[in-house]
C-alpha positions in Angstrom: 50.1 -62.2 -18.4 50.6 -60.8 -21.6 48.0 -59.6 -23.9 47.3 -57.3 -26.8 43.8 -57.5 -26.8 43.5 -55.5 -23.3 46.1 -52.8 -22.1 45.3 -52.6 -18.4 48.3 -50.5 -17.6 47.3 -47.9 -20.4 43.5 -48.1 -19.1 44.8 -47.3 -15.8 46.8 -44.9 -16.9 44.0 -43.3 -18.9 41.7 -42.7 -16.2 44.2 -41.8 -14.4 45.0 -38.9 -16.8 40.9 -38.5 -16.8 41.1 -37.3 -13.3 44.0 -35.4 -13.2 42.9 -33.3 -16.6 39.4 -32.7 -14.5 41.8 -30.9 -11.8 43.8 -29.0 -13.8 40.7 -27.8 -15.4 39.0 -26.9 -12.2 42.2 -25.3 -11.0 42.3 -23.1 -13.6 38.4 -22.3 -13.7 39.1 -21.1 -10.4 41.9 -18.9 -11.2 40.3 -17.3 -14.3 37.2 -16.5 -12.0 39.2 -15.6 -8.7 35.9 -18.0 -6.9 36.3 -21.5 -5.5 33.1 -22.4 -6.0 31.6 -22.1 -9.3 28.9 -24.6 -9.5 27.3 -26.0 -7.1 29.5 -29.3 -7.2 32.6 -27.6 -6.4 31.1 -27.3 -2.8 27.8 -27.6 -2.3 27.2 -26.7 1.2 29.4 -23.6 0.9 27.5 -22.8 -2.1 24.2 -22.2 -0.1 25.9 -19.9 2.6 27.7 -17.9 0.1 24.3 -17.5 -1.5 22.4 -16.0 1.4 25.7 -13.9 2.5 25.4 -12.9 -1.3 21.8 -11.7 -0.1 22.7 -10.5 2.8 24.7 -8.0 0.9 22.4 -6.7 -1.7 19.9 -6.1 1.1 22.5 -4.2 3.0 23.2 -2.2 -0.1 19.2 -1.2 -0.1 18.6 -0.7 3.3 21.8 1.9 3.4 19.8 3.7 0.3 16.6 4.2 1.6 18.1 4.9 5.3 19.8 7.5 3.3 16.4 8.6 1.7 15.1 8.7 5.1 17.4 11.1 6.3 16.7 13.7 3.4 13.0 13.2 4.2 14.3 14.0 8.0 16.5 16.9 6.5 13.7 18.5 4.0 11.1 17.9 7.1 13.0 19.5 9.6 14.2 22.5 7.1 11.0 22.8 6.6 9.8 23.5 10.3 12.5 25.9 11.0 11.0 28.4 8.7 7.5 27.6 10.1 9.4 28.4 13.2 10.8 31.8 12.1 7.2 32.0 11.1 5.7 31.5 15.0 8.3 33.6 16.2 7.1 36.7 14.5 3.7 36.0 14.9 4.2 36.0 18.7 6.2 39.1 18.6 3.2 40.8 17.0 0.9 39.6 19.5 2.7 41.1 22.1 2.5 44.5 20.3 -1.2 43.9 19.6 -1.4 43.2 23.5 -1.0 46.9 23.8 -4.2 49.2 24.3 -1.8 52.2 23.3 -2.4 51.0 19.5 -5.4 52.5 17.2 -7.8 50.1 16.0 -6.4 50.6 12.5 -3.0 49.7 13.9 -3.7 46.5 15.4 -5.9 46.1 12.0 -2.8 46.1 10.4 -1.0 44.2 12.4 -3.3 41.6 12.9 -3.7 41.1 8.8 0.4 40.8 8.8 -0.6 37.6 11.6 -2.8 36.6 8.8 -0.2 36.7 5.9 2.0 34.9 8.1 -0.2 32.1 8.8 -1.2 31.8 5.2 2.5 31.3 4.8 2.9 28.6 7.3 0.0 26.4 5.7 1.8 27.0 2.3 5.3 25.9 3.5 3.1 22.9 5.2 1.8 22.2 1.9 4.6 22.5 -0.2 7.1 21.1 2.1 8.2 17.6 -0.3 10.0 14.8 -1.2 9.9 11.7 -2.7 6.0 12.4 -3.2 5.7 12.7 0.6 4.2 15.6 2.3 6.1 15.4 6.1 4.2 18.9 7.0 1.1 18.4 5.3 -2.5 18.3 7.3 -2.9 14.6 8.4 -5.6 12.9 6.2 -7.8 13.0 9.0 -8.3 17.0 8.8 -10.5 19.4 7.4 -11.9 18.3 3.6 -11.5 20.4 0.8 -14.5 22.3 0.2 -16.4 22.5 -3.0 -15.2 24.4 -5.5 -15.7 26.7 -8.9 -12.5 27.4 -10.8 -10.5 28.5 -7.2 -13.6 29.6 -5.1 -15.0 27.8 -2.0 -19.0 27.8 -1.6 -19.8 29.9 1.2 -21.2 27.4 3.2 -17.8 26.4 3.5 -15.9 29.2 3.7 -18.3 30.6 6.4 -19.9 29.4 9.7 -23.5 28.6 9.1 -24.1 29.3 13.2 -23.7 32.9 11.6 -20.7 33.2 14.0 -17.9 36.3 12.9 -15.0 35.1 11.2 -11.5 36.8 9.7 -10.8 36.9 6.3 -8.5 39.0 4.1 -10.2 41.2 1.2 -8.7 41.8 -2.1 -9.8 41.3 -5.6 -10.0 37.7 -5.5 -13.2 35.7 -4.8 -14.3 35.5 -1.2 -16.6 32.5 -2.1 -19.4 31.6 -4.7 -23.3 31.4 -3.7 -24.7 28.4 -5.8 -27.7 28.1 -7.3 -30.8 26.9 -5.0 -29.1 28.9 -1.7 -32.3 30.4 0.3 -32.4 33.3 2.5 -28.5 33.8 2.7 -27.7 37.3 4.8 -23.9 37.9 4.5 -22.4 40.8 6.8 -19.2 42.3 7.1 -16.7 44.3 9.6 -14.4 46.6 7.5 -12.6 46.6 10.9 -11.4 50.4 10.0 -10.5 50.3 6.3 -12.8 50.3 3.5 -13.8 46.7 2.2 -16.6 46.2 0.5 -19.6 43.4 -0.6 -19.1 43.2 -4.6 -21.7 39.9 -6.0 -21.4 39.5 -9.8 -23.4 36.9 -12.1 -20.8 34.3 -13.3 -21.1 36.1 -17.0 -19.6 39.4 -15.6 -22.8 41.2 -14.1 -22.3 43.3 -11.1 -25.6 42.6 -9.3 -24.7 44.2 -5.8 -21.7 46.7 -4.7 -20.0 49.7 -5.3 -19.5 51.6 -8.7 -15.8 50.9 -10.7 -16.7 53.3 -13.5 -18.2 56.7 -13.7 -18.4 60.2 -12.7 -17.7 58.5 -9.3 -16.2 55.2 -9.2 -15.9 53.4 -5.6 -12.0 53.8 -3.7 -12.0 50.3 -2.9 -12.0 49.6 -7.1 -8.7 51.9 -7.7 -6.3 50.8 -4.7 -7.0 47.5 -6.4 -5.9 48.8 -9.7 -9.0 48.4 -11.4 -10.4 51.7 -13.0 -12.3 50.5 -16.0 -14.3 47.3 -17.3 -10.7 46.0 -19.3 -9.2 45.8 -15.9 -12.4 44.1 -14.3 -12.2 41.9 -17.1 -8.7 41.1 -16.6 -8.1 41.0 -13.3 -11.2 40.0 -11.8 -13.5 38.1 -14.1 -11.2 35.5 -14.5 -11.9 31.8 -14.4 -10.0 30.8 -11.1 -12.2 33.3 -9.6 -15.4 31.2 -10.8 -16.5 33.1 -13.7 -17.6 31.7 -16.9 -15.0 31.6 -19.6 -15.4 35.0 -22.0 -17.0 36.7 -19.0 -17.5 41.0 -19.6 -18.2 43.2 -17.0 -21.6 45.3 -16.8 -22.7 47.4 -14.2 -26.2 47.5 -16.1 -27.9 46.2 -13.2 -25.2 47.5 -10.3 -27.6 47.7 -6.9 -25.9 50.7 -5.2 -27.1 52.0 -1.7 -30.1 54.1 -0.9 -30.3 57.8 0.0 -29.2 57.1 3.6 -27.2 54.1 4.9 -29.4 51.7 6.5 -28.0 48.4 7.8 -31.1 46.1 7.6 -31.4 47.4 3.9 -31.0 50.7 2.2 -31.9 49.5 -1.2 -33.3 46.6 -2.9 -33.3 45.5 -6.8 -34.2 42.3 -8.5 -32.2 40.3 -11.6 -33.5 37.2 -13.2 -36.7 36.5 -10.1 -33.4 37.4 -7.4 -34.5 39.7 -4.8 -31.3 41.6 -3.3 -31.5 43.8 0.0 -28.0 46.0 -0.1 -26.9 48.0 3.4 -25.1 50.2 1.0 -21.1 51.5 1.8 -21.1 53.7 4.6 -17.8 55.5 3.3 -19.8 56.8 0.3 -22.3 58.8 2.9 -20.0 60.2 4.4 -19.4 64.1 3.5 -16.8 66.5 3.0 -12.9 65.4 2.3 -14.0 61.9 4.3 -16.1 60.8 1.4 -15.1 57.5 -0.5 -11.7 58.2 1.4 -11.5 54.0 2.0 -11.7 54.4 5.7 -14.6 53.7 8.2 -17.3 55.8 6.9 -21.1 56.4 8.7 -20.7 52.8 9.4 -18.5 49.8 8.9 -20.5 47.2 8.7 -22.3 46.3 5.3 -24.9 44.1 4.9 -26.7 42.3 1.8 -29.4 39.6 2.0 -30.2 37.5 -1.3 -34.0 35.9 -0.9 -33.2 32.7 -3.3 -30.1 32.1 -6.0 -31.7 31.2 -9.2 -27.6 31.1 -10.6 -24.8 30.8 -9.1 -23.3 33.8 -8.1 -19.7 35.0 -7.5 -19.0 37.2 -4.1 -15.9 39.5 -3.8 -15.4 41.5 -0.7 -13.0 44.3 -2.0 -10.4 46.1 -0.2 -7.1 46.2 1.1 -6.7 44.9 4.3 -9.1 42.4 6.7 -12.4 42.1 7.5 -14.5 40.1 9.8 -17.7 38.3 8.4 -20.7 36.4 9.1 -23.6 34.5 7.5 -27.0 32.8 7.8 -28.9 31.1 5.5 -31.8 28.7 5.4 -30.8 26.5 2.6 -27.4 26.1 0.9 -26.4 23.5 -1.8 -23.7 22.0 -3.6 -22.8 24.3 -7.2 -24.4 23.4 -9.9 -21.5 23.0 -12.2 -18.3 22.2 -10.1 -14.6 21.7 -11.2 -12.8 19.2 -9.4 -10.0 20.0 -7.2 -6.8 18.5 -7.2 -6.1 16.5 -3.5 -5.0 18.6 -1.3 -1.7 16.9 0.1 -1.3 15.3 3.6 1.1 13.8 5.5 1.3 10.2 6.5 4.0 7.7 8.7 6.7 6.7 6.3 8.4 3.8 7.1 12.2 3.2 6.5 14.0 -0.5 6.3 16.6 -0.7 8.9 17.9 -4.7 8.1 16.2 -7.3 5.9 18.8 -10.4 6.6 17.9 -13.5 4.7 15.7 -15.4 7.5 15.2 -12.4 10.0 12.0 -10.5 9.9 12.3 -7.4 8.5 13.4 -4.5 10.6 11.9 -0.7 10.3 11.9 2.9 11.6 8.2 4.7 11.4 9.0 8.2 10.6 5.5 9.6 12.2 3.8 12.6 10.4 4.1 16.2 11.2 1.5 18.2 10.1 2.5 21.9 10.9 -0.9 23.8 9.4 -2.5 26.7 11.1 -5.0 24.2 11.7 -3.1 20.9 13.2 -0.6 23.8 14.8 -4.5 25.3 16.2 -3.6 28.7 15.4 -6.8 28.6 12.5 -8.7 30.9 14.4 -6.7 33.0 16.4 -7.0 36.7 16.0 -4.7 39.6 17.1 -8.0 42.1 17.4 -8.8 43.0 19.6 -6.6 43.1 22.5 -8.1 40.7 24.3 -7.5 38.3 21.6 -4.3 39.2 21.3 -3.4 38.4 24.7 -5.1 34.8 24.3 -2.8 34.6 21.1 0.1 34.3 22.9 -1.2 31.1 24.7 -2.1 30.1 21.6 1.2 31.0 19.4 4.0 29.6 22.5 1.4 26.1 22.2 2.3 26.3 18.1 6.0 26.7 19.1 5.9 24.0 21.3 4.8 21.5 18.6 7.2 22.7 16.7 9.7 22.2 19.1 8.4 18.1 19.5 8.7 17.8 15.9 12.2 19.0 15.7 13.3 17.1 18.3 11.2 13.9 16.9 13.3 14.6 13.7 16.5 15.1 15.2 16.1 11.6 17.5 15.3 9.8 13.7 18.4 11.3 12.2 20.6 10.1 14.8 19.1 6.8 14.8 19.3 6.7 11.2 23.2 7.7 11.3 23.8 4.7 14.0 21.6 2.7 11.1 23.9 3.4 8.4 27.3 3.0 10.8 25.9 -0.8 12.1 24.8 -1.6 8.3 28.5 -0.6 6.7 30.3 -3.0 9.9 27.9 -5.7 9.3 28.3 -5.8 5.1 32.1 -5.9 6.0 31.9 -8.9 8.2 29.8 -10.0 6.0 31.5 -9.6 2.9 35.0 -11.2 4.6 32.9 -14.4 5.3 31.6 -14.7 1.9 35.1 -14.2 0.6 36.6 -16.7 2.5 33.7 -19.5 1.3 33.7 -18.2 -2.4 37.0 -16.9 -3.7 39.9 -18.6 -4.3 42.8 -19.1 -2.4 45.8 -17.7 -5.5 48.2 -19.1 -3.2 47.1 -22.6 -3.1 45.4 -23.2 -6.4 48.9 -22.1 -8.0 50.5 -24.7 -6.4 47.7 -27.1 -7.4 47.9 -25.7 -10.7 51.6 -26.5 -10.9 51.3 -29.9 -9.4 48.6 -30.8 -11.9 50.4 -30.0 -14.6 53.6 -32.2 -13.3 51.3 -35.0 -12.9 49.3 -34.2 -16.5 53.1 -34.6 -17.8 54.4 -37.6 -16.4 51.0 -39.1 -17.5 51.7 -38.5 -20.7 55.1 -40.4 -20.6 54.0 -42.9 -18.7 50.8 -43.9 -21.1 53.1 -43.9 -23.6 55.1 -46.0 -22.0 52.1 -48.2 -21.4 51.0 -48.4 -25.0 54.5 -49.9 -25.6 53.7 -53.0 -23.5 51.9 -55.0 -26.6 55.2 -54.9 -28.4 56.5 -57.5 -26.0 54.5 -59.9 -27.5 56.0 -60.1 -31.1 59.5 -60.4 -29.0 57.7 -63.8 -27.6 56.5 -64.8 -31.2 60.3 -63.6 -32.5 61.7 -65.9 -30.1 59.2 -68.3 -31.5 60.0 -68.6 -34.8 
């Protein structure tokens, strides 16, 4: 019927127009964005897949990082172990020359000090082997503790076998170890092993309590190979603070305790300083006579000896030279320094895991690169010796073993880095399936929402005309009220 009060063809036509005004405007939401779904009610189930493929993807992206991480670790590692290799290599060719009893004892002295260098070496490309803060070649946690320390120096009792057993060492003008204050009936002794190398204990202010002369109508050899010919040069080359003496520390040989007038290993000489007792063997190179005197080789003996009944201080020992020498202590009693500065922690290696996959709902997948730890000590080379023959020939046990592990490790390295490259190969296949999926859930089809878009906007038109049309329909009634009249 007719009525003006109520258009029900322009309410229909309305919503109508409603509805196909909320396509056109989803049509062209989705071809602004280039996604079909952009909120969750455009699609709500597809929504929450293309979510976890969404996470799927940014996990992929991290995993390929860190596997790529991994593999410089692997890279720096195994770099690394080929010098350490190099290293070995040498080592074992200079055992088999030390093997030789055609060599002097000087000779294989020599060589077996190059050995010594060498493996010095090894620890410090284990040590300083690093990336990412990790230490691949360090000593494993589990190994030997860092002794304790003033300025650089190691307390004897840990730089020495307390079973007064002979160890190797390497001589020089830096500290051997210090003696700290409250150590008891400590008897040090030393093989020169053919050069000159001698005891030198100073008082942490710069006294030299014990040694051989630096200054003088006749300073010592061992002083001037070393470069040091005069209290300045002791001052700046050997008083120093990394070598454990006090800061400001002057040298004065005021209370030097040379030898007495004939060598005497159990004690040529004895002096006191502040209530210590010191018994010195003396330098058997400075009784010598004629053109051999203080000529830095064996001497009337090589071995020196020094005994120290109690330190009231503690004291700084030097063994001076230029080459090796073998030691050994005793002592009845030997504490902790009384002033100590802390170390830094030594580094060490531990197992390094890598991410391999982290899909949303899987359990985490990873790679355990294991440690390394190529130090004289985990390699057990610590202790092995090139002198005498004998030892040399066990060396070479010893030094093919090292090469050996060395060998594992590469190969350990080598088996990651493949793994890692299949890692990286399966990760960059799997983000492309992936990332197709995704893309046909989330983005939008051009082709079809153009042709939506087009068909929306015909429909959006004829709407138009055909509310208009409708709003026309009350006008029939004044031609009723027309015809009326």
């Amino acid at each position: 019927m007719p009525s003006i009060n109520t258009n029900l063809m322009a309410i229909k036509g309305q919503a109508q127009r409603q509805s196909t005004q909320s396509d056109l405007a989803s049509t062209i939401e989705r071809l602004s964005s280039g996604f079909r779904i952009n909120a969750a009610k455009d699609d709500a189930a597809g929504q929450a897949v293309a979510n976890r493929l969404e996470a799927n993807l940014r996990a992929g992206d991290a995993v390929s990082q860190g596997v790529n991480d991994g593999i410089s670790l692997v890279q720096t590692a195994e770099g690394g172990l080929d010098a350490i290799n190099d290293l070995l290599q040498r080592s074992r060719q200079l055992a088999v020359q030390a093997s030789s009893e055609a060599l002097s004892d000087s000779d294989r002295a020599s060589i077996n000090s190059e050995f010594k260098q060498l493996r010095d070496e090894i620890d410090r490309i284990s040590r300083a082997t690093e990336i990412f803060g990790q230490h691949p070649l360090a000593p494993s946690s589990e190994g030997k503790t860092v002794p304790k320390q003033l300025g650089d120096t190691a307390s004897l009792g840990d730089t020495l076998p307390v079973d007064g057993s002979w160890g190797s060492y390497s001589s020089g003008i830096v500290s051997t170890a210090f003696i700290p204050k409250g150590a008891e009936n400590v008897t040090l002794e030393i093989d020169s092993l053919g050069l000159d190398d001698d005891i030198q204990l100073f008082a942490r202010d710069g006294t030299h309590l014990v040694g051989t002369p630096l200054q003088g109508t006749d300073p010592d050899v061992v002083w001037a190979s070393n470069a040091v010919h005069s209290p300045a040069d002791a001052d700046n080359l050997v008083l120093t603070e990394a070598n454990g003496f006090l800061p400001g520390a002057s040298y004065d040989d005021a209370q030097l305790l040379e030898g007495g007038g004939s060598f005497d290993l159990s004690g040529s000489a004895t002096g006191s300083y502040n209530g210590m007792t010191f018994t010195y063997s003396g330098d058997g190179d400075r009784y010598e006579s004629g053109g051999d005197y203080n000529d830095g080789t064996n001497g009337v003996e090589r071995h020196e000896r020094l005994n120290i009944d109690e330190a009231k201080e503690d004291l700084v020992l030097l063994v001076v030279g230029s080459g090796a020498f073998n030691a050994k202590a005793t002592w009845d009693a030997m504490p902790e320094a009384t002033e100590q500065l802390p170390p830094p922690p030594p580094p060490h290696s531990k197992p390094v895991e890598i991410v391999t996959s982290a899909n949303y709902g899987d359990a985490m997948g990873k790679v355990t690169i294991e440690p390394t730890p190529a130090d004289s000590v985990s390699l057990k080379i610590d202790e092995t010796e090139l002198d005498p023959a004998e030892r040399a020939r066990e060396a070479l046990g010893e030094l093919q073993a090292a090469l050996n592990q060395v060998d594992d490790y590469r190969s350990q390295y080598g088996a990651v880095n493949n793994r890692f490259a299949s890692v990286l190969e399966t990760q960059a296949q799997q983000d492309l399936n992936t990332a197709e999926a995704r893309s046909r859930i989330l983005d939008a089809d051009y082709a079809e929402q153009t042709a939506r878009l087009a068909k929306a906007q015909v429909v959006m038109q004829a709407g138009d005309a055909v509310l208009a049309q409708a709003n026309q329909n009350p006008q029939t009634v004044l031609t009723l009220l027309e015809q009326g009249s």
